[in-house]
C-alpha positions in Angstrom: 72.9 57.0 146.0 70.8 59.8 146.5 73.0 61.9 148.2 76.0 61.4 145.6 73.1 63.1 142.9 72.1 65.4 144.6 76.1 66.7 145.6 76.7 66.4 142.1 73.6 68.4 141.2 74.4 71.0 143.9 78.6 71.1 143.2 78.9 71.0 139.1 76.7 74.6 139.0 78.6 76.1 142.0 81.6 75.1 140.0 80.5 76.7 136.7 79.6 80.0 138.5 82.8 80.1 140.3 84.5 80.1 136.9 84.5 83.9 136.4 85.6 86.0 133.0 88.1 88.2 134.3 91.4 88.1 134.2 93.9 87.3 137.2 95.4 89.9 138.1 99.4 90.3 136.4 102.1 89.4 139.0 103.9 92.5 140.9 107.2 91.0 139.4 105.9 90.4 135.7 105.9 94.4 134.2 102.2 95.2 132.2 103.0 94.1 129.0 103.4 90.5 130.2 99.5 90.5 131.1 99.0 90.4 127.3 97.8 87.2 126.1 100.9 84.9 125.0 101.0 81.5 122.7 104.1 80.2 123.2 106.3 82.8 123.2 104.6 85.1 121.2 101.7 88.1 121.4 98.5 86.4 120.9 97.5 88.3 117.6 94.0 89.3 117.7 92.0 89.9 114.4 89.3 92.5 114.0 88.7 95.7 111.5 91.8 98.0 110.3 90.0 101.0 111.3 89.2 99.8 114.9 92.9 98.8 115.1 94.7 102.1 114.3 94.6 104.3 117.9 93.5 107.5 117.7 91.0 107.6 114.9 87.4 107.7 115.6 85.2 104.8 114.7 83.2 105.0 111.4 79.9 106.3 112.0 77.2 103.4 112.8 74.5 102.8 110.1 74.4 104.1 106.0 75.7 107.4 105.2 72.7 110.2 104.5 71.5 111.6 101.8 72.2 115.6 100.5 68.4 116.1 101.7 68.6 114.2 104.7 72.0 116.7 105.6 69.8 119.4 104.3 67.2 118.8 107.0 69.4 118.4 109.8 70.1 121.7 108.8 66.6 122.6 109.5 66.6 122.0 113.3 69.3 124.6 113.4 68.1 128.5 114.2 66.6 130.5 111.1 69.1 132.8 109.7 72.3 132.0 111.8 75.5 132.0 110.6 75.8 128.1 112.4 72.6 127.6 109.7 74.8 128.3 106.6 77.6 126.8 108.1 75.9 123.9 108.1 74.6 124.0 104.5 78.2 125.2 103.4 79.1 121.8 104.7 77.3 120.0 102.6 77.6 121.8 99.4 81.0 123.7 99.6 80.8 127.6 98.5 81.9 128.1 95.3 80.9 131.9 95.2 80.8 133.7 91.5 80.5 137.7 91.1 77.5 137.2 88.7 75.7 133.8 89.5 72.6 133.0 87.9 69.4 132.7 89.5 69.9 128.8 91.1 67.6 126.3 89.8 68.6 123.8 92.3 70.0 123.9 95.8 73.5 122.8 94.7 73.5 126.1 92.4 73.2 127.9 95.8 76.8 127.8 96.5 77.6 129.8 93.6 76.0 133.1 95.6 78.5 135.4 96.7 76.6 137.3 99.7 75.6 135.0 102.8 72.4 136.2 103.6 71.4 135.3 100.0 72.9 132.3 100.2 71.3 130.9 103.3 67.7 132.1 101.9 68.5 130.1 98.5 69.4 127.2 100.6 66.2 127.8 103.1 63.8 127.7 100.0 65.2 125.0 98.9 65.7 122.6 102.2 61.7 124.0 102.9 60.4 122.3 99.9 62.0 119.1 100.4 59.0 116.4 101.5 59.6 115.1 105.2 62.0 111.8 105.2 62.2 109.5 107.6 65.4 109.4 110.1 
């Protein structure tokens, strides 16, 4: 009796483990397409997101979109007075230049500066007063 326990205690695990999760390998007759999983005599249809189904397009960024001053940091770590700087900003707020444009009382009034140079210092000024957020 107490070698028919301790078989079964020794041959169920092996027989688990021996169970492994890949797939056999498609037969040399059957073309690649066949490997797909079938029920009956149709595709298995397998359900997940609409944007993780189309090929092609990248996956939607992981975790809640930023805010303008968050972007406007970012921007920060970037060198001083670069043109890959205002780039940066012009992302965010999209240059809107105007031959006269008012002194900017905000940094979304920035992108109404024509010249570059004055437009990255408007933004600087602003980003540098911006309090610290957490990333």
């Amino acid at each position: 009796m107490r070698h028919i326990i301790l078989a079964l205690a020794l041959l169920c695990p092996a027989a688990v483990f021996a169970q492994g999760t890949t797939p056999a390998p498609a037969p040399a007759d059957k073309p690649a397409a066949a490997a797909q999983p079938m029920v009956g005599d149709k595709p298995l249809v397998q359900v997940g997101k609409k944007s993780a189904a189309k090929k092609g397009e990248k996956p939607p960024a992981p975790g809640k979109p930023q805010s303008a001053a968050q972007k406007l940091q970012a921007c920060q770590d970037i060198d001083d007075a670069t043109k890959e700087r205002l780039m940066c900003y012009d992302e965010i707020f999209k240059p809107q230049p105007k031959p006269k444009a008012a002194p900017a009382k905000g940094v979304n009034e920035c992108r109404f500066v024509k010249e570059e140079d004055e437009r990255l210092t408007c933004y600087n000024g602003f980003a540098d007063k911006i309090p610290r957020l957490p990333r």
